[in-house]
KEKE-3310 file (N, C-alpha, C; in steps of 0.2 Angstrom, whole numbers, plus 5000, padded with zeros to 4 digits):
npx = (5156:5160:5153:5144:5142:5134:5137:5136:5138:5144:5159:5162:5157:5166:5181:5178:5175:5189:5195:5189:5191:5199:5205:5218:5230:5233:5246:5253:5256:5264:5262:5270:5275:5276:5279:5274:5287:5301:5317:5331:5338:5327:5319:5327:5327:5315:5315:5325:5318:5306:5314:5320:5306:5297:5292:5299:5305:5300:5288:5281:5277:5272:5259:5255:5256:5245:5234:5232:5233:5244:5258:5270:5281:5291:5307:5318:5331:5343:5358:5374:5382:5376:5373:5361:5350:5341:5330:5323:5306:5296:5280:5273:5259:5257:5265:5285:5293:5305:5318:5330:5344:5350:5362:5358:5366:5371:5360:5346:5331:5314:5310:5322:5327:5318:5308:5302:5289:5283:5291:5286:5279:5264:5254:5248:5255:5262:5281:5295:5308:5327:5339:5358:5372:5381:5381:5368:5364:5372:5377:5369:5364:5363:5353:5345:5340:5337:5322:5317:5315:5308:5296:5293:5290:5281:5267:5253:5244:5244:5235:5237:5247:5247:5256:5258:5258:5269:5279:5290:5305:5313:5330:5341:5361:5373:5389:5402:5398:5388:5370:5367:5354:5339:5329:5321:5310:5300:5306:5297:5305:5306:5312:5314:5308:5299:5301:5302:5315:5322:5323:5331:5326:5331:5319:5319:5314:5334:5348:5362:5364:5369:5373:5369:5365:5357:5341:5337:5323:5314:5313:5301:5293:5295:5292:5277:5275:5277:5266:5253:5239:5224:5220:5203:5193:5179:5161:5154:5140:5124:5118:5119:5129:5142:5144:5150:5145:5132:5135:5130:5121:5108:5096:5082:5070:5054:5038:5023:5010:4995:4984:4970:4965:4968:4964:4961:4957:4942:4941:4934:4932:4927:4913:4905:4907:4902:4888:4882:4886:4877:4864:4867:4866:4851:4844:4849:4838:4828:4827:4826:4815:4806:4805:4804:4789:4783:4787:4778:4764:4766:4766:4754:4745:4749:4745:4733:4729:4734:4723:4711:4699:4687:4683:4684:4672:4661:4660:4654:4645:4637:4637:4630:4615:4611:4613:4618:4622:4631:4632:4624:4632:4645:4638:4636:4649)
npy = (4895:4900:4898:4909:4913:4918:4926:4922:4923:4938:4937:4930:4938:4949:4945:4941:4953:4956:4950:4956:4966:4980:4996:5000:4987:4972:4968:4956:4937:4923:4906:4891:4877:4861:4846:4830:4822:4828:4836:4838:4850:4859:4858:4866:4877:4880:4880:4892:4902:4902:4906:4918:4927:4924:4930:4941:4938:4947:4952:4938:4937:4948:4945:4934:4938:4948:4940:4931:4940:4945:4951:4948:4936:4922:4913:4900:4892:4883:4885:4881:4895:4899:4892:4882:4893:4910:4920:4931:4945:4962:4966:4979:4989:4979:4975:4974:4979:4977:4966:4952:4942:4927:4915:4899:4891:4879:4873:4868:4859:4859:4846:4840:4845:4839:4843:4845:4843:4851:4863:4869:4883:4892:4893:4906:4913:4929:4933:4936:4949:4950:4958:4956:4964:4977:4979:4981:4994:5001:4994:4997:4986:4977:4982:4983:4969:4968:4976:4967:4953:4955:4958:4948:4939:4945:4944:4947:4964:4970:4980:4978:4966:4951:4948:4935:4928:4929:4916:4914:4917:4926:4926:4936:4936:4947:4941:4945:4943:4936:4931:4927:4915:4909:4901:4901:4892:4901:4897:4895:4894:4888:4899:4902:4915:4929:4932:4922:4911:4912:4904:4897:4886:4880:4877:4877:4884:4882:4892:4898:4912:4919:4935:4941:4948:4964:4973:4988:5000:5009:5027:5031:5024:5022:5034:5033:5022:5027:5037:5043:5040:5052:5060:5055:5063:5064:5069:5081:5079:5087:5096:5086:5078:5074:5068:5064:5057:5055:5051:5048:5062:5071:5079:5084:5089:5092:5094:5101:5091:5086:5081:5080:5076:5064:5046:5038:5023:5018:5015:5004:5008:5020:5021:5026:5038:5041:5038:5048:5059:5057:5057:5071:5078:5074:5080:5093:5094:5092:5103:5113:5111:5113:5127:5130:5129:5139:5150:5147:5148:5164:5167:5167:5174:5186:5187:5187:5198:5209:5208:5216:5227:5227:5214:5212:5222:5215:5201:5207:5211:5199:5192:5200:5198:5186:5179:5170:5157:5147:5138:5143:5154:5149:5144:5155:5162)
npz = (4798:4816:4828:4837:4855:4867:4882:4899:4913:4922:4922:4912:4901:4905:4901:4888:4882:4882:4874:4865:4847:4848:4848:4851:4851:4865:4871:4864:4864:4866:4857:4860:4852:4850:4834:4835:4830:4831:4828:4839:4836:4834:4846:4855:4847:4851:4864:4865:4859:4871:4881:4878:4877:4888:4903:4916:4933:4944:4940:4939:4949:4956:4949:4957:4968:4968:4967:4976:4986:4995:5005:5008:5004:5001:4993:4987:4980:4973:4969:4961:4961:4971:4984:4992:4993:4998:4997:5004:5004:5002:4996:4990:4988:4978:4972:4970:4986:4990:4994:5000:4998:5006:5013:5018:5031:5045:5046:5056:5061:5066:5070:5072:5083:5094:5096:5110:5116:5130:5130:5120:5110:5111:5097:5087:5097:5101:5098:5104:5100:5100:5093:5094:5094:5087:5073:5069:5072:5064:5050:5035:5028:5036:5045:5037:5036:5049:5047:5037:5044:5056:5049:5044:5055:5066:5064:5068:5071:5087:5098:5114:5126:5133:5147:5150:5139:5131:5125:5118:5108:5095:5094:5087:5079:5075:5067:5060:5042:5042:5051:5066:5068:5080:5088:5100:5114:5129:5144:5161:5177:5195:5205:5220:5223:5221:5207:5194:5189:5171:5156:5140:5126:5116:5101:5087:5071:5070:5063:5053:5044:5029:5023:5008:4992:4991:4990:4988:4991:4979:4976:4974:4976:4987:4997:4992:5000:5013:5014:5026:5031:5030:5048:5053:5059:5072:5066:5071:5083:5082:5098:5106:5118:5131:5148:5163:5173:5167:5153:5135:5134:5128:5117:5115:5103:5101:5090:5093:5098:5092:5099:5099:5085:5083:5079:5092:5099:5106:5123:5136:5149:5145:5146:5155:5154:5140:5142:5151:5141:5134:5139:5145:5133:5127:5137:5133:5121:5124:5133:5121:5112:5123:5123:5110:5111:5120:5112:5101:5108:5113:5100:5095:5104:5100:5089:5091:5097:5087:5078:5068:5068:5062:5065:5078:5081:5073:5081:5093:5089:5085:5097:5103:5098:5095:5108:5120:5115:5110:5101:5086:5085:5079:5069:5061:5057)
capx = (5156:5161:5145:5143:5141:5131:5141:5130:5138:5146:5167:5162:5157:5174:5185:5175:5178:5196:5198:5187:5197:5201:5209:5224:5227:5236:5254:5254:5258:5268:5263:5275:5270:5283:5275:5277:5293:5305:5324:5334:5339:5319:5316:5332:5326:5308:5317:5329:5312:5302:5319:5319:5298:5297:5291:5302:5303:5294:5279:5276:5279:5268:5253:5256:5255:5237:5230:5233:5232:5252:5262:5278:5286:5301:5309:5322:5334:5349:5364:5382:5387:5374:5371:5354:5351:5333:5326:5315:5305:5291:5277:5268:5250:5254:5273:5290:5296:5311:5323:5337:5349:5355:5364:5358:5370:5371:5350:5344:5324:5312:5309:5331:5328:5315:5302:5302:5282:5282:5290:5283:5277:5258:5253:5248:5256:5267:5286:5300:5316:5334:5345:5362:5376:5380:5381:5361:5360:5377:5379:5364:5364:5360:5347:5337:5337:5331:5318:5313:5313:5303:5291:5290:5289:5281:5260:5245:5247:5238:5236:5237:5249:5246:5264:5261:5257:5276:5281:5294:5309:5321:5338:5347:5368:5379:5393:5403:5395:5381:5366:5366:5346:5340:5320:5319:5305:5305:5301:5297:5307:5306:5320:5313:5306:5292:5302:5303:5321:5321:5326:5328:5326:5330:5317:5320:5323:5339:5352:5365:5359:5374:5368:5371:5364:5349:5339:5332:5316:5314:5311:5298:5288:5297:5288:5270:5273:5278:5261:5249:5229:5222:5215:5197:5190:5171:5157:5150:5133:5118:5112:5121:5135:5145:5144:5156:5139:5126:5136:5128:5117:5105:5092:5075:5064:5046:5034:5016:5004:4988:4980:4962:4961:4969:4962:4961:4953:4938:4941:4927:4931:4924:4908:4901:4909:4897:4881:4883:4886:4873:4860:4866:4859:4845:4840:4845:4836:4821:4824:4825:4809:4797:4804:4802:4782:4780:4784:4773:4759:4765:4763:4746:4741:4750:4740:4724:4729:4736:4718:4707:4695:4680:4684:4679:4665:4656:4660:4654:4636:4633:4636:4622:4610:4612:4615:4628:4621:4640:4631:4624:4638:4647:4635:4636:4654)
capy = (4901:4901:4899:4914:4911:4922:4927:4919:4926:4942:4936:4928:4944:4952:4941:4941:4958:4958:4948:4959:4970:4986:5002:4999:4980:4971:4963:4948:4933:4919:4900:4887:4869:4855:4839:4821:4821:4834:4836:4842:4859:4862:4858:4870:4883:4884:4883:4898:4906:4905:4911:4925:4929:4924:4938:4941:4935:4951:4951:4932:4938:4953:4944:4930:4943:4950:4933:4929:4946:4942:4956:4946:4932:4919:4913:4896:4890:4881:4883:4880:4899:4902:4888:4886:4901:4909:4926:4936:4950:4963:4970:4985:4988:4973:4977:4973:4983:4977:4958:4951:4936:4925:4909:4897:4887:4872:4873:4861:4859:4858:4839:4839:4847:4834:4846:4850:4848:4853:4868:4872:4891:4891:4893:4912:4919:4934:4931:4943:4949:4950:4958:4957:4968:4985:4980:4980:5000:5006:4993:4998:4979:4974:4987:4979:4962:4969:4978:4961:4947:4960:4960:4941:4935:4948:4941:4952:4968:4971:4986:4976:4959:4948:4944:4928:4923:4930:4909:4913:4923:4927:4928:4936:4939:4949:4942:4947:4945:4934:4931:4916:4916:4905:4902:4897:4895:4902:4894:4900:4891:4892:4901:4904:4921:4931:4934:4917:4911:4911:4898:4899:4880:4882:4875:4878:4881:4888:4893:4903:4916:4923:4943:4940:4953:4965:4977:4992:5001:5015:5033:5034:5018:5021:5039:5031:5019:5033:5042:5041:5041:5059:5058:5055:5067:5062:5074:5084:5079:5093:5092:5081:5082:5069:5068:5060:5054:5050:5047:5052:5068:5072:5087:5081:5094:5087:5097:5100:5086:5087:5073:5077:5073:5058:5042:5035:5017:5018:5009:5001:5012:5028:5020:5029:5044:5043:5038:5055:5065:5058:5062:5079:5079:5073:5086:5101:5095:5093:5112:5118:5109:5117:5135:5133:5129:5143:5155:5148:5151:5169:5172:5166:5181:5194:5190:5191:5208:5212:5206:5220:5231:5226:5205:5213:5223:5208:5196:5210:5210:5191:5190:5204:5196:5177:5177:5166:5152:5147:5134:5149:5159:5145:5142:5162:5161)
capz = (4803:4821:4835:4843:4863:4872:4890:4901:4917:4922:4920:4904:4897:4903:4896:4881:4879:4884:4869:4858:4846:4849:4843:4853:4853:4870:4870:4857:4867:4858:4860:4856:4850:4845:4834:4839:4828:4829:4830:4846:4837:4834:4853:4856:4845:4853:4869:4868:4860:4876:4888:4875:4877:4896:4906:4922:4939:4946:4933:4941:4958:4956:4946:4962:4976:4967:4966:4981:4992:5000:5005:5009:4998:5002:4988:4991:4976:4975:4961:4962:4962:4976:4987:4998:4993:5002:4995:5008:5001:5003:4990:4992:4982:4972:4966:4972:4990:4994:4994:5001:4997:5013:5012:5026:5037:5050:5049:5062:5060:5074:5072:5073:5090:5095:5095:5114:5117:5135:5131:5113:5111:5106:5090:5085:5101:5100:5097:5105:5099:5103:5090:5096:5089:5086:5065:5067:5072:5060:5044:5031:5025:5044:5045:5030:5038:5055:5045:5035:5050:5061:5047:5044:5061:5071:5066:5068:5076:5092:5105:5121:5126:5140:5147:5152:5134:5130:5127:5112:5105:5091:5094:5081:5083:5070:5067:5054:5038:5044:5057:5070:5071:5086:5088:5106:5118:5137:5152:5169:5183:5202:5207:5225:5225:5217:5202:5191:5182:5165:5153:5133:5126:5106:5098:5082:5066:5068:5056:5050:5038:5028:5020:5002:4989:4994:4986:4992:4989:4975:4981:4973:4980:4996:4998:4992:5008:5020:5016:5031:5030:5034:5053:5052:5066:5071:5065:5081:5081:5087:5103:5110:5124:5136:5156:5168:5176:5165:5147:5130:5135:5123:5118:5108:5102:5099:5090:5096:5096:5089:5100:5097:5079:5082:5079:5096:5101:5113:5129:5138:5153:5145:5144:5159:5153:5134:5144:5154:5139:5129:5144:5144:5124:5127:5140:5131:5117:5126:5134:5114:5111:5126:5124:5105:5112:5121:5107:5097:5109:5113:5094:5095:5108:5098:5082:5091:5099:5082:5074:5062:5073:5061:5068:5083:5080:5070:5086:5099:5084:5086:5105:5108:5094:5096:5116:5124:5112:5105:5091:5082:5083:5076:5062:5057:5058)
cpx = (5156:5155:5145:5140:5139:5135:5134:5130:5144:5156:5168:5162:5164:5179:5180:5176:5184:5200:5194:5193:5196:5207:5220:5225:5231:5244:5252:5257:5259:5264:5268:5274:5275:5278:5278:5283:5296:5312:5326:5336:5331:5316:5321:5331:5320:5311:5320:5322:5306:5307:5319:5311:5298:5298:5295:5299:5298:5289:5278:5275:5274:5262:5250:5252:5246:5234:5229:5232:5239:5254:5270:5278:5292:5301:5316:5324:5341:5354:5373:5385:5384:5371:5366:5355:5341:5333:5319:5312:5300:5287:5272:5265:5253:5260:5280:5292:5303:5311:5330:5338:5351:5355:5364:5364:5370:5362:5347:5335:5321:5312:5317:5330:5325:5309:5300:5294:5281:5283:5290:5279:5270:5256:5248:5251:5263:5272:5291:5307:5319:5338:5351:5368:5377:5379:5373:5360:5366:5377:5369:5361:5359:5353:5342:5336:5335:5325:5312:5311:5307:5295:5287:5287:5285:5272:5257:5247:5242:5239:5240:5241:5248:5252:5264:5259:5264:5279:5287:5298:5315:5325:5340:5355:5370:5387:5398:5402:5389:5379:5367:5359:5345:5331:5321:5313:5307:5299:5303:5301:5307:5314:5318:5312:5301:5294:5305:5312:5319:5323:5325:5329:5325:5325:5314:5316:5326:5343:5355:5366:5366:5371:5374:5369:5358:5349:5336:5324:5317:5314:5303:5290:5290:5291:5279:5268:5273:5271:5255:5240:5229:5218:5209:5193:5181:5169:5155:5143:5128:5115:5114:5129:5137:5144:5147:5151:5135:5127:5134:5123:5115:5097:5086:5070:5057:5041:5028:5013:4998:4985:4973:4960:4966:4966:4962:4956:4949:4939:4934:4927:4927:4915:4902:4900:4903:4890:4879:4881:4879:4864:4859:4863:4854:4841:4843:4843:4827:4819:4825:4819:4805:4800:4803:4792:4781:4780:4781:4765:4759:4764:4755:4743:4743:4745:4736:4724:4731:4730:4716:4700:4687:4677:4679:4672:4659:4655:4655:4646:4632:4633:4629:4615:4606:4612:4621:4627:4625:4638:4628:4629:4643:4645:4638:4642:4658)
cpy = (4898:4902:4902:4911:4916:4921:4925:4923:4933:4943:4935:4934:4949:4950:4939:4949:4960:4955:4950:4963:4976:4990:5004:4992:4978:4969:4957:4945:4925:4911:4894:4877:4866:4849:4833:4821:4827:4833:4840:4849:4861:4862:4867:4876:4885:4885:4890:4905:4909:4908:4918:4929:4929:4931:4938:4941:4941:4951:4946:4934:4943:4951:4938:4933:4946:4946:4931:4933:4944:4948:4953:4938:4929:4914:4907:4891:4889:4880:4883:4885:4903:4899:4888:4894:4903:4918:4928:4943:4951:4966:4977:4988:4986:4974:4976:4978:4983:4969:4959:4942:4934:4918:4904:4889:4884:4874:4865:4864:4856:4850:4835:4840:4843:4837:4848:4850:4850:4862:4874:4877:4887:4894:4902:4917:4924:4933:4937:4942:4952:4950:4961:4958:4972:4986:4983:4988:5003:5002:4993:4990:4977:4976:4981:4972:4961:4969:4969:4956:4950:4959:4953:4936:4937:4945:4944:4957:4970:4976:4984:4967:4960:4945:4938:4925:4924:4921:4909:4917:4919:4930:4929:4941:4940:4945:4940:4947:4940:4934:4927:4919:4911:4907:4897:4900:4897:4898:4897:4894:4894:4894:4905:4909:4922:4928:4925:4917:4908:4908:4898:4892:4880:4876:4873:4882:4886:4886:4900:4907:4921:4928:4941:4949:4957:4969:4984:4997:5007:5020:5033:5028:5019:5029:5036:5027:5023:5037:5037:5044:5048:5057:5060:5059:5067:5071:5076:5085:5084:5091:5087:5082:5074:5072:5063:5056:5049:5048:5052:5056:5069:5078:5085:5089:5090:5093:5096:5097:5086:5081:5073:5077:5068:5053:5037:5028:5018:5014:5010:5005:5018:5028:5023:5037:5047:5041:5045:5059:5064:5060:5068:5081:5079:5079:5091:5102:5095:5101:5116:5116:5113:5125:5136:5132:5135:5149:5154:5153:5160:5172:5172:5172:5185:5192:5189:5196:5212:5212:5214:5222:5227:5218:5208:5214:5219:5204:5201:5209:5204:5191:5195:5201:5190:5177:5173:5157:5150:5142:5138:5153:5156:5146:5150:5164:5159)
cpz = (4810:4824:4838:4849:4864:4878:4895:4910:4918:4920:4915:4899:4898:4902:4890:4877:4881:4879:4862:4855:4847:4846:4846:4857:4861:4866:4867:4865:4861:4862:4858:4857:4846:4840:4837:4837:4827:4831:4838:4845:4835:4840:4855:4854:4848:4862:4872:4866:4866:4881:4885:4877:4884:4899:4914:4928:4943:4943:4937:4948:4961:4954:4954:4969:4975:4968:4974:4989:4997:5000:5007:5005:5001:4994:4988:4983:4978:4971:4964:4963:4968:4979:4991:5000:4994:5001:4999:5004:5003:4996:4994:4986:4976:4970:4972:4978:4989:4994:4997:5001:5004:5011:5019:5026:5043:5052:5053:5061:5068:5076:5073:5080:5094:5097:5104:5116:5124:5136:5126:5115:5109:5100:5089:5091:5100:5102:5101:5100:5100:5096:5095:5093:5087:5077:5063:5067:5065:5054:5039:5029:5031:5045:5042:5032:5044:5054:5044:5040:5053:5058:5044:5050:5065:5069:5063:5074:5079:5097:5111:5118:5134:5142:5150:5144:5132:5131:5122:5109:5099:5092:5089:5084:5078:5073:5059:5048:5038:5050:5060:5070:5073:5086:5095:5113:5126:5142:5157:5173:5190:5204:5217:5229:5221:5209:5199:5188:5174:5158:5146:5131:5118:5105:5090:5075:5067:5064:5056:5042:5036:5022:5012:4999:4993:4990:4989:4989:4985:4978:4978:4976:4990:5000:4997:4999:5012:5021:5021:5030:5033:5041:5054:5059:5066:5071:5070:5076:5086:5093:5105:5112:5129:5144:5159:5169:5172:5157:5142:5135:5129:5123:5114:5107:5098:5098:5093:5094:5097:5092:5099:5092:5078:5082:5085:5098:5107:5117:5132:5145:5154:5145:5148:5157:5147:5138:5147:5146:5133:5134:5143:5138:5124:5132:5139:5125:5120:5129:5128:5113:5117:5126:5116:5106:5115:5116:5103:5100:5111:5103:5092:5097:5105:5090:5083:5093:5092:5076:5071:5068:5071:5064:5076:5087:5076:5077:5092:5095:5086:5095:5109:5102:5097:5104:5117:5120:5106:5098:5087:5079:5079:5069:5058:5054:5051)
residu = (UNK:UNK:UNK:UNK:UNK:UNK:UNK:UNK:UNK:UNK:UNK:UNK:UNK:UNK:UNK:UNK:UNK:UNK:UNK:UNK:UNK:UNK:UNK:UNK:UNK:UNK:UNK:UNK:UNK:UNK:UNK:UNK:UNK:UNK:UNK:UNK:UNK:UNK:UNK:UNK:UNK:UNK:UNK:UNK:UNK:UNK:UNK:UNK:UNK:UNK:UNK:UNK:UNK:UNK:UNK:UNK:UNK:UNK:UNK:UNK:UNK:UNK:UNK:UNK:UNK:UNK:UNK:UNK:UNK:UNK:UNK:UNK:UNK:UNK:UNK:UNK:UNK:UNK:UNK:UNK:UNK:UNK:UNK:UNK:UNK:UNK:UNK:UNK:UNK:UNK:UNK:UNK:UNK:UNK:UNK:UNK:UNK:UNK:UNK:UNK:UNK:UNK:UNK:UNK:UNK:UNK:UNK:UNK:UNK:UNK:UNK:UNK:UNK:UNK:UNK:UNK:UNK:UNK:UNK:UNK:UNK:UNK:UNK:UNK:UNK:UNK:UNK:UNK:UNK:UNK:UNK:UNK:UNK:UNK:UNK:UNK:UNK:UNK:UNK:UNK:UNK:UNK:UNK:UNK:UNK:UNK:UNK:UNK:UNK:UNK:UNK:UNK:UNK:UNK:UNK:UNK:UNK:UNK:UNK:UNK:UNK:UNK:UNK:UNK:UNK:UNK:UNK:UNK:UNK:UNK:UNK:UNK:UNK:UNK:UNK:UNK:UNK:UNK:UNK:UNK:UNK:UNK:UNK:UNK:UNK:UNK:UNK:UNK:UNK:UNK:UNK:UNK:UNK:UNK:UNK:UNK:UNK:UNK:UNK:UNK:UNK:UNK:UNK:UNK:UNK:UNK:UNK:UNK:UNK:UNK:UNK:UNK:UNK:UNK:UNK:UNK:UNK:UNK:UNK:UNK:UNK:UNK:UNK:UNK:UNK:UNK:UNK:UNK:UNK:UNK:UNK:UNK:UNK:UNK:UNK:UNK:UNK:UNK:UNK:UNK:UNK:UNK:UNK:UNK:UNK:UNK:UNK:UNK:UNK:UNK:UNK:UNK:UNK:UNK:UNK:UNK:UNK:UNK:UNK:UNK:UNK:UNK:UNK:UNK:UNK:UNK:UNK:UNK:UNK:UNK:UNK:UNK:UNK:UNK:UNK:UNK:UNK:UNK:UNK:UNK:UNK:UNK:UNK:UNK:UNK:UNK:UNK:UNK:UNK:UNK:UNK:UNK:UNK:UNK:UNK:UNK:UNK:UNK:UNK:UNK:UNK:UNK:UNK:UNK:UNK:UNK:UNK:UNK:UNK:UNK:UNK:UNK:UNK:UNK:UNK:UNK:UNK:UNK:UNK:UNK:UNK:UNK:UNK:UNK:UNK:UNK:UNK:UNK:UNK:UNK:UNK:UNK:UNK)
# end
């Protein structure tokens, strides 16, 4: 039996189930295997088996462009019935846009030119171009190779350019059923006034680019590129407004705060503040203490005026008996 392998990390487990079975299996894929010894028609037959199996130059061009994240593609083969022959093309989300066929001619290379470093462009600055020839607005062919060059040559697209960085242009000229294309840099010269003269110095590579076959884009791809993002319009936020002057303007509402049962830290400056207030305690507890003394003693003299008649008349008996002699009156008591 076969070692089960546990997936140890997250890809292993999706290609382990991309080669589980399933109820709808994938496309069979053939392999093809000669031994050490074989004849020339056994090679021959596994040959013409893989041209027959062989999955089409789109499919690799298509799996290429995903792997890779490319939207544009060249493409440079050479046969007898179509000589230096250089296939430009665009993709759009991952699949074929558009190609065309050009057969180049008298190509001179920059290091042909001698390379020109004084008045070599610099390296990601913004290119001009210069189509000249009326084929480029009226022959549909011409069109598609405006369209394409513009789309291979032109960069990274930016808002703003700096026209002194302007150091490089393509020339392209119609005539008749090819391009002359010309890569040359510009130089400023003094020509003895504000306005500079100005100098096109080919730099290379140039080449004549004859329009061979082209393809154009389906409709049905061609419409899926045309569609344009919905414009995101910002959220209006509450309570809040712009001014010439002072910028974002803003509006807070702040509920009521409860600061006196918040837990504040005592400072050392309040310290005159609690001697003070423990003062004032102290003396209104001392005026609760002497006014709770005097009503005692006022209830003292209401409950001898409130006494019993006979208390009296016994006290009034002993004081005319006994005399003013208070240790008797005591004892009888």
């Amino acid at each position: 039996m076969l070692r089960v392998v546990k997936p140890k990390t997250k890809r292993a487990k999706r290609e382990l189930e991309k080669r589980a079975p399933k109820l709808e299996e994938n496309s069979k894929k053939l392999l093809l295997l000669h031994g050490t010894k074989s004849t020339t028609h056994i090679k021959q037959a596994l040959s013409d088996f893989y041209h027959l199996r062989k999955d089409s130059g789109e499919t690799s061009l298509e799996f290429l462009s995903q792997k890779t994240d490319c939207s544009l593609f060249a493409f440079g083969s050479h046969s007898k019935k179509r000589p230096d022959n250089l296939v430009l093309g665009r993709m759009f989300d991952h699949h074929v846009y558009d190609m065309m066929e050009v057969g180049i001619e008298n190509f001179k290379s920059i290091e042909s030119l001698g390379g020109r470093k004084k008045a070599s462009p610099q390296a990601g600055s913004k290119p001009c171009f210069a189509f000249v020839g009326e084929k480029f607005e009226s022959d549909p062919k011409f069109r598609h190779f405006r369209e394409l060059i513009v789309d291979f040559m032109r960069g990274e697209v930016v808002e703003t350019i700096n026209l002194q960085g302007l150091d490089r242009v393509f020339l392209c000229v119609a005539v008749r059923d090819k391009v002359v294309f010309k890569h040359c840099a510009i130089s400023f010269k003094k020509s003895g006034t504000k306005v500079p003269r100005v100098e096109l110095i080919e730099f290379g590579p140039c080449m004549d680019m004859v329009l061979r076959r082209n393809r154009e884009p389906s409709a049905d791809l061609w419409k899926d590129s045309m569609r344009l993002a919905p414009k995101t319009t910002k959220k209006k936020i509450k309570n809040v407004s712009t001014d010439s002057l002072a910028g974002k303007v803003g509006r807070m509402y702040v509920p009521a705060q409860e600061v006196g049962d918040m837990a504040l830290t005592k400072m050392k400056g309040l310290k005159r503040e609690r001697r003070a207030t423990a003062v004032d305690k102290a003396a209104s507890k001392q005026d609760k203490s002497d006014s709770g003394v005097s009503d005692v003693t006022m209830g003292e003299t209401e409950n001898e005026s409130s006494a019993s008649p006979n208390k009296k008349l016994k006290k009034q008996w002993l004081e005319s008996c006994l005399g003013n002699d208070n240790e008797l009156q005591n004892l009888f008591r």
